[in-house]
Steps between C-alpha positions, in 0.01 A plus 500: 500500500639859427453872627275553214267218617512613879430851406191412303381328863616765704257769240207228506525497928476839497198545275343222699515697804337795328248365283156656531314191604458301836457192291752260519541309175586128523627289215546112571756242348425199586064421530544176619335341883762760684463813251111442549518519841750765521279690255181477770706600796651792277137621464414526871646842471267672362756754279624219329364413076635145388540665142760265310521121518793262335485104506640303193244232630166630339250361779744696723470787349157471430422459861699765594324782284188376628609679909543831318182565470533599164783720531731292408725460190625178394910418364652197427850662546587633807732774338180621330354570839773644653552756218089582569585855662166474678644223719629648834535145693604150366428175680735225374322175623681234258737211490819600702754478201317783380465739807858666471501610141133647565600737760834582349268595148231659746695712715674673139150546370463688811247277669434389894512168526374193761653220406404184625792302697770365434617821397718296218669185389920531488667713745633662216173635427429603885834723485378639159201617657568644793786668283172678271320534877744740576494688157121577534269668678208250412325273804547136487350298735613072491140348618621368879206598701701386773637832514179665556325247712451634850545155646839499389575874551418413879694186483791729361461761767509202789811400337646885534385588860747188605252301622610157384902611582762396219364306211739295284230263366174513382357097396214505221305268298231535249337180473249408162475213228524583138518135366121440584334717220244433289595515115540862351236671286574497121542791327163743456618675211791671348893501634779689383715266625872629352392833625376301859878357504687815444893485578488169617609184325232422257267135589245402291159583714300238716284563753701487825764730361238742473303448772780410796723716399669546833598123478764560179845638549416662159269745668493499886709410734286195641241516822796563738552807279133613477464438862827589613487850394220586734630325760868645522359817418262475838844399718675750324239778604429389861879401592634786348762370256548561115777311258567134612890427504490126393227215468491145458247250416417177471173333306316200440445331147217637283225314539257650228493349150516812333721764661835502550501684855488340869218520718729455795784780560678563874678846420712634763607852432796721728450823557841722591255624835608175657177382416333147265198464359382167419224375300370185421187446210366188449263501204440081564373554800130512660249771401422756763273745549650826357465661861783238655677421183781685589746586771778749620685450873720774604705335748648739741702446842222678757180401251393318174279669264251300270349656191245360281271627235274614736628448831798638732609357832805593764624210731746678758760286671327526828166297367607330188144334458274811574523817266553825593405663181244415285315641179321396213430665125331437215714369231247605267574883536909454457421563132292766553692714733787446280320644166388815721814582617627454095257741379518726801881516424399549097324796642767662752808327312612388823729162518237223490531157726655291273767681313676348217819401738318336764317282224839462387626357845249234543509402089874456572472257749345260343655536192852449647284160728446442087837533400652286842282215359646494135841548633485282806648738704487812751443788301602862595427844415725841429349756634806743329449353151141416543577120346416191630835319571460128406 
């Protein structure tokens, strides 16, 4: 990207802010089961107009004009939309190997953006955008509601007061099975699937490649990637801690007949604050309810702190079995709160949540848990040369 490009963003920001409307214009890439909901949520505020929708899938894109109420215009390219000057947000809801080239292209057509996590697919790419981050004054917000869930925002506050005493380990699990599902629904009309594949390696289409997605190294990073970049990004926020130093991994075999990912990943990841995170995913494992289907402890020397998706408890040293703290939340709002405080920072171009280098953090994490599974090995990072050191 070059000056010219980042002064064309920098002009486009500023006529944002001055533009005679209250609307909000909102352009979606990406009208798929996430985009649509996305898209609803987006329209709780009430200054918001879903007026552009992109989907290379036609009953995607199809469904997705039919939330704007009319408004909205459809494109089959999402550079078409983002050169559509009466776009002043973009939502970029689609396969992950996608996400990074779709901000980079929307923050130089001067665009805010709320990108749906992981923030990108190569650390190479996460360095590349926070690089452009820096270069623009457009809003980008990486879709970890954690961030703006006040479950965890209490959880995080515990954490800072002291109250659990020095934490050098937080234990969590996320606990599902995706080798139990029914067979996928055929196609309902018309893919553009070359355009669907973009820059990576080009597979003739099937089914499963297009609908689990997150299970090919091709275009995800498998479930412990999907999963793993809310869950780092929740220790990262409540214990306080940014770039890991190192992590290692270990996995089981793949299991699935179709992708080429594991359900099963341990990654343990060092942080230079004398602190590890470890996280175990089993994707083999029993179906929960989505309430207790995850886990984070925060094991400190006077307490232990356990957060779930809508729970929070504090066992102090003195009465290990009865908590001293408890709360509850309603998962269901964590993407709410964290829209609101997106388009309340489009409005007062304040730093939003989740900024570009704290989606970068937890993408990093499990990309290097990735990267110690192909290379059997501890893998570290360089936080002078931003490079993963192999």
């Amino acid at each position: 990207m070059d000056r010219r490009i980042f002064l064309f963003g920098a002009t486009s920001a500023l006529w944002a802010q001055t533009a005679p409307s209250d609307h909000l214009n909102v352009g979606i890439i990406g009208s798929g089961s996430r985009g649509q909901f996305l898209m609803q949520r987006f329209t709780a505020d009430a200054a918001v107009r879903l007026t552009a929708v992109c989907d290379v899938y036609e009953p995607n894109l199809e469904a997705g004009l039919s939330l704007t109420k009319g408004e909205g215009k459809a494109y089959r390219h999402y550079k078409e939309l983002l050169s559509d000057k009466n776009v002043d947000i973009v939502i970029i809801a689609t396969p992950e190997h996608w996400h990074a080239q779709m901000v980079l292209d929307a923050l130089a057509a001067g665009k805010d953006v709320y990108v749906e996590k992981p923030l990108c697919h190569t650390p190479e790419e996460g360095v590349a955008l926070m690089r452009a981050g820096r270069n623009s004054r457009q809003i980008v917000q990486v879709g970890m509601q954690r961030r703006s869930y006040p479950l965890y925002l209490q959880a995080r506050d515990i954490q800072a007061a002291g109250t659990l005493g020095d934490v050098r380990l937080v234990r969590s699990w996320w606990i599902n099975n995706s080798l139990k599902r029914g067979p996928d629904k055929k196609l309902e009309g018309p893919l553009d699937w070359e355009q669907w594949q973009g820059s990576a390696a080009h597979r003739p289409m099937t089914l499963d490649r297009f609908r689990n997605w997150r299970n090919y190294k091709d275009y995800a990073g498998g479930i412990v990637a999907d999963q793993g970049a809310h869950i780092y990004d929740s220790i990262h926020l409540i214990r306080g801690v940014g770039f890991p130093m190192a992590v290692n991994a270990s996995s089981g075999k793949v299991h699935s007949q179709q992708g080429d990912t594991p359900e099963t990943v341990v990654v343990a990841a060092e942080y230079p604050e004398d602190f590890l995170g470890v996280f175990t995913i089993n994707y083999a494992g029993m179906h929960y309810p989505t309430r207790i289907d995850q886990l984070n402890q925060f094991d400190g020397d006077e307490a232990r702190m356990d957060v779930g998706r809508e729970f929070l408890s504090v066992f102090k040293q003195t009465a290990p079995e009865t908590p001293a703290i408890t709360a509850t939340g309603s998962f269901d709002s964590a993407s709410d709160a964290h829209i609101q405080n997106f388009l309340e920072c489009v409005r007062t171009r304040k730093e939003p949540n989740a900024t570009i280098e704290k989606g970068f953090q937890a993408a990093l994490v499990i990309q290097m848990a990735n990267l110690s599974l192909d290379n059997g090995r501890r893998i570290r990072w360089n936080p002078q040369t931003l490079k993963v050191e192999i």
